[in-house]
C-alpha positions in Angstrom: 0.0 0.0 0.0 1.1 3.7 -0.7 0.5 7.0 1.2 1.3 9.7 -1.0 2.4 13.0 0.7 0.3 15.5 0.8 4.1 17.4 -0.3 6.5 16.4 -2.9 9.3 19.3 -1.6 11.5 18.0 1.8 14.6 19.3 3.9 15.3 15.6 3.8 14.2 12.5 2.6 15.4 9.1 4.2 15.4 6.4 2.1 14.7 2.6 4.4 12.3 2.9 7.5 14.1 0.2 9.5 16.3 1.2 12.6 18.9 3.5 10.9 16.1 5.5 9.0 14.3 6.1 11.9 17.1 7.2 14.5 18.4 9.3 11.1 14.6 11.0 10.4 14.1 11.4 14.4 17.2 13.4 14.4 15.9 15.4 11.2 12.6 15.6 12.5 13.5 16.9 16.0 15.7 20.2 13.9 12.3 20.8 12.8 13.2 20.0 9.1 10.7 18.3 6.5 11.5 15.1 6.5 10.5 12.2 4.0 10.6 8.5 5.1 10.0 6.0 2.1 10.2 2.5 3.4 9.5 -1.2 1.4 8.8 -2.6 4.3 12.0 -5.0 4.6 14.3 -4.9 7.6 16.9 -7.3 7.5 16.1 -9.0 10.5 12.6 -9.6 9.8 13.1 -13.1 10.3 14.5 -12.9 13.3 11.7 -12.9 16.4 13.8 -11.3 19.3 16.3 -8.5 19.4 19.3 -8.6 21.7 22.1 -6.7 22.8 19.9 -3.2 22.6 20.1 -1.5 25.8 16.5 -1.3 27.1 15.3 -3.6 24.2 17.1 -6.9 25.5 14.8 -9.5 24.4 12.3 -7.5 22.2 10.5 -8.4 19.7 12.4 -7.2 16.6 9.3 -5.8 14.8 7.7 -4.3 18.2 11.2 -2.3 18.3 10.8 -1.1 14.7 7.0 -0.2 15.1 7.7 1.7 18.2 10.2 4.0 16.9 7.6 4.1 13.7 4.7 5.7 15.9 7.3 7.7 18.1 8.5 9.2 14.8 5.5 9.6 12.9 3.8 12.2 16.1 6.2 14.6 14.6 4.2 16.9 12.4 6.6 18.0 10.1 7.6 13.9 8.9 5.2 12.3 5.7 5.6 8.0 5.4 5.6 6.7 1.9 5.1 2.9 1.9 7.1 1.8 -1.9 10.1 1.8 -2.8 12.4 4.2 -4.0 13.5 3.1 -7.7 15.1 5.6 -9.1 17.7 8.8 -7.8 19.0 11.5 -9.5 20.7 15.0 -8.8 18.2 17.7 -9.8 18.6 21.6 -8.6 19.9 22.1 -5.0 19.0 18.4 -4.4 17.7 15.0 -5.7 14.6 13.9 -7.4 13.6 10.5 -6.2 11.0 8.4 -8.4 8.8 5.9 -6.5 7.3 2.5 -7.8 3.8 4.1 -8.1 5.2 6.9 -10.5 4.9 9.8 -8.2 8.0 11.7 -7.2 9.5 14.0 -4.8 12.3 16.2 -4.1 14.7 16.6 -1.2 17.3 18.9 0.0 19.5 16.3 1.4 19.2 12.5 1.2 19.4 10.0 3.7 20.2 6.1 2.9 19.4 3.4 4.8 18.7 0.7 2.2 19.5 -2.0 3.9 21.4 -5.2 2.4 20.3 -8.9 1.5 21.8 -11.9 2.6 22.4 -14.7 0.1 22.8 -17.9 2.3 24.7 -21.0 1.2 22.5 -23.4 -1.0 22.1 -26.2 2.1 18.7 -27.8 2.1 16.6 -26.6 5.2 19.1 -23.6 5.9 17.1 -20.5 4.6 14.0 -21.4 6.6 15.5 -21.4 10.1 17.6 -18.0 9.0 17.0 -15.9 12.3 15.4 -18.8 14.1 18.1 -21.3 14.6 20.7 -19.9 11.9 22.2 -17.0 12.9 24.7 -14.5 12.3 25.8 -12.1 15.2 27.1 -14.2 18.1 26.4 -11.0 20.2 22.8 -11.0 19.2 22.0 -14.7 19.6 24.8 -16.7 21.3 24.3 -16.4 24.9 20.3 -17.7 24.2 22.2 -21.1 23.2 22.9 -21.7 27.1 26.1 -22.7 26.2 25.2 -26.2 23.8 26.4 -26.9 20.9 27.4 -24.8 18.3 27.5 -24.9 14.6 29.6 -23.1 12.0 28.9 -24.0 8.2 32.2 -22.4 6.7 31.9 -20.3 3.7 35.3 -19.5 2.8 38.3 -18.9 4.8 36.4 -15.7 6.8 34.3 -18.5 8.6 37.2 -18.5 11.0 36.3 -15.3 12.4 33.0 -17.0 13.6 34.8 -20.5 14.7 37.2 -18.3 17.0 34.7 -16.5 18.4 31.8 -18.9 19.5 33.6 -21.0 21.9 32.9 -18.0 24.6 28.6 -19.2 23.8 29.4 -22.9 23.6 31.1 -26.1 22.3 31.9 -25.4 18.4 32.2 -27.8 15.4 33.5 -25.9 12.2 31.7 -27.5 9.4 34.3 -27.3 6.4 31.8 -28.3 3.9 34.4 -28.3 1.2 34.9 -23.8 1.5 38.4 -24.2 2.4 41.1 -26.0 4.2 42.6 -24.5 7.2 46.5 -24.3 7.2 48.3 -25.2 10.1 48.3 -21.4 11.7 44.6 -21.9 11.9 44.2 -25.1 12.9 46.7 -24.5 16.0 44.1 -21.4 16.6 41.1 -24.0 16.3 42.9 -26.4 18.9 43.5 -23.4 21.3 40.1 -22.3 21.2 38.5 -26.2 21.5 37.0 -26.0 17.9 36.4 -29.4 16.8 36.6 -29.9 13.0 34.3 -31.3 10.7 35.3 -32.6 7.1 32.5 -34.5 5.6 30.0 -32.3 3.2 26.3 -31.2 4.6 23.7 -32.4 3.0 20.7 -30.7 4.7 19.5 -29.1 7.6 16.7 -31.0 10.2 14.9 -30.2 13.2 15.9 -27.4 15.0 19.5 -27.1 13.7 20.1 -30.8 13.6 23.0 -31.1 10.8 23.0 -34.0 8.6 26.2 -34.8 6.9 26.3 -36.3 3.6 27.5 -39.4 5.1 24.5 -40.2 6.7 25.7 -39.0 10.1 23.5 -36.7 12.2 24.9 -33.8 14.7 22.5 -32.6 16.9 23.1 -28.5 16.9 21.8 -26.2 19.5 22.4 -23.5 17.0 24.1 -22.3 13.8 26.3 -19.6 12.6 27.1 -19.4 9.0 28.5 -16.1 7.0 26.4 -15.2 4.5 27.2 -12.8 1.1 26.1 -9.5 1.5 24.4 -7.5 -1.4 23.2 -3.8 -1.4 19.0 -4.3 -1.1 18.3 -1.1 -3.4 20.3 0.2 -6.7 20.1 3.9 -5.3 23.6 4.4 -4.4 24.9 3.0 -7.2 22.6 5.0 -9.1 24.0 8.0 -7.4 27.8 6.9 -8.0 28.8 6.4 -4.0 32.0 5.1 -3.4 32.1 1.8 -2.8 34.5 -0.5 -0.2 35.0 -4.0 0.1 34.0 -5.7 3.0 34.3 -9.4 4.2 31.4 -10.7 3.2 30.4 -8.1 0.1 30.4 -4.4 -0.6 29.4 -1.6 1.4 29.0 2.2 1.0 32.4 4.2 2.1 31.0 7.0 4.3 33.1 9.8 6.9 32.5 10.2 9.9 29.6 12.2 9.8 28.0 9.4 7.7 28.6 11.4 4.3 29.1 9.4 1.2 31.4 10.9 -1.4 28.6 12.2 -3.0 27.9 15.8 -1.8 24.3 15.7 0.5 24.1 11.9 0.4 24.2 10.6 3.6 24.4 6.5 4.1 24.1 4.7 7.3 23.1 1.3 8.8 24.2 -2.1 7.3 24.5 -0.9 3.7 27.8 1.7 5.3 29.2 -0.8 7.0 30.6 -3.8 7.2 29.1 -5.4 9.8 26.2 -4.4 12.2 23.3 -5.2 14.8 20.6 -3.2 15.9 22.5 -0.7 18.5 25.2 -0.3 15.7 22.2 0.2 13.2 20.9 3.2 15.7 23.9 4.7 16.4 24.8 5.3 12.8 21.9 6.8 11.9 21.6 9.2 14.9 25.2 10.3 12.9 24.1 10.3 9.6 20.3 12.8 10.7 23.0 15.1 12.4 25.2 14.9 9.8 22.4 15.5 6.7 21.0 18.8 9.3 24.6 20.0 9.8 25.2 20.3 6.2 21.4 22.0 5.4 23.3 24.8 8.5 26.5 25.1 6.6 24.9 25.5 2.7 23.6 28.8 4.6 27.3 29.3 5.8 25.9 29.6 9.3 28.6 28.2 11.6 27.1 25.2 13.1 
């Protein structure tokens, strides 16, 4: 469903309603600016029930979080909600023209991007529907709810180290190779100092809660697994724009300063898409930055010293 604004001319306009376009339009909205919010509608952790590691939101649902700072923002007069997507960006005047799916348009002074990415999982059999339930990503969001069982980490490539390191502070770990890479002998003295027990033989599929069944007909009972999935950008609107681009460890993210500016002037980028790695707090944080930053450059275009 679409709301058209009863406006088409913004201060701002923040692109992704999900935790970093909030905090970013609260900050926007509380400078008394116009602000613009046009969400799809697809946080990344949708799947996910819970939320951890939030202070004050420990153990939240994940959507009650997101709705909450929705109806907080939203009793700001001076903020309009579009429900679409944003499909096309484009430099026009002292701003950007951005194109929605249902053909209407609107303009903005400054724009905000919190896109969002997507995560493209391995191809295992009964892995993508326990993504968020008993496949995870973040040990800081969902380890310590394991009660310190048994963990699983499917490797995707040699960065599937980073999470086999890590885990044995949430629970006994098994590194499932599953043919991504071979450790050398640096990292298997690592895996040995940290208790990681190694697993050779391919997956085949995924049962029961996070029961892994190995392609020789073994079964390992799994309290819980990790795997690293690729990360890609969720909307083409920075790379419509031409923002820089880094590399991170698992895919491409927008390179922003510390202000959350992208290196294209009045684009501002902020949660998971501009950076490499992120959780809900994180997601918050950096778009608290990225509102301040995208007000503090509408002060200095007036070149009134902020």
């Amino acid at each position: 469903m679409h709301t058209t604004p009863n406006q088409t001319e913004f201060d701002a306009i923040v692109i992704g309603g999900s935790y970093a376009g909030l905090s970013a339009a609260m900050q926007l909205a509380r400078a008394r600016r116009r602000v613009l919010v046009i969400d799809a509608g697809q946080r990344r952790n949708r799947f996910a029930t819970h939320s951890h590691g939030f202070l004050t939101q420990d153990g939240t649902e994940a959507a009650a979080i997101a709705a909450q700072g929705r109806a907080q923002l939203l009793a700001y007069p001076n903020v309009r909600w579009v429900e679409g997507k944003a499909v096309q960006a484009a430099p026009e005047g002292e701003g950007f023209r951005i194109a929605l799916d249902d053909g209407a348009s609107v303009h903005g002074r400054r724009l905000v991007l919190a896109t969002g990415v997507i995560d493209d999982l391995p191809a295992i059999v009964g892995l993508r529907e326990r993504w968020g339930r008993s496949v995870f990503h973040c040990p800081y969001c969902h380890g310590y709810e394991l009660d310190q069982g048994a963990i699983g980490v499917i490797a995707t490539g040699e960065l599937s180290m980073h999470h086999a390191l890590m885990l044995p502070d949430w629970g006994s770990v098994t590194l499932f190779l599953n043919g991504a890479f071979e450790p050398d002998a640096a990292q298997l003295a690592a895996l040995a100092s940290r208790g990681v027990a190694l697993e050779r033989t391919l997956v085949a599929r995924i049962e029961g809660e996070a029961d892994v069944v190995l392609e020789d007909g073994r079964t390992l009972p799994m309290a819980g697994l990790f795997v690293m999935p690729q990360m890609r950008m969720a909307s083409p609107v920075a790379e419509q724009l031409g923002c820089a681009m880094e590399d991170g460890h698992a895919g491409q993210f927008v390179r922003t300063d510390v202000m959350k500016a992208s290196s294209v002037a009045g684009v501002f980028c902020c949660g998971d898409m501009a950076r490499a790695a992120g959780n809900v707090a994180l997601a918050v944080a950096d778009g608290a930055m990225a509102g301040v930053g995208a007000h503090r450059s509408l002060i200095e275009a007036l070149n009134v010293p902020a």
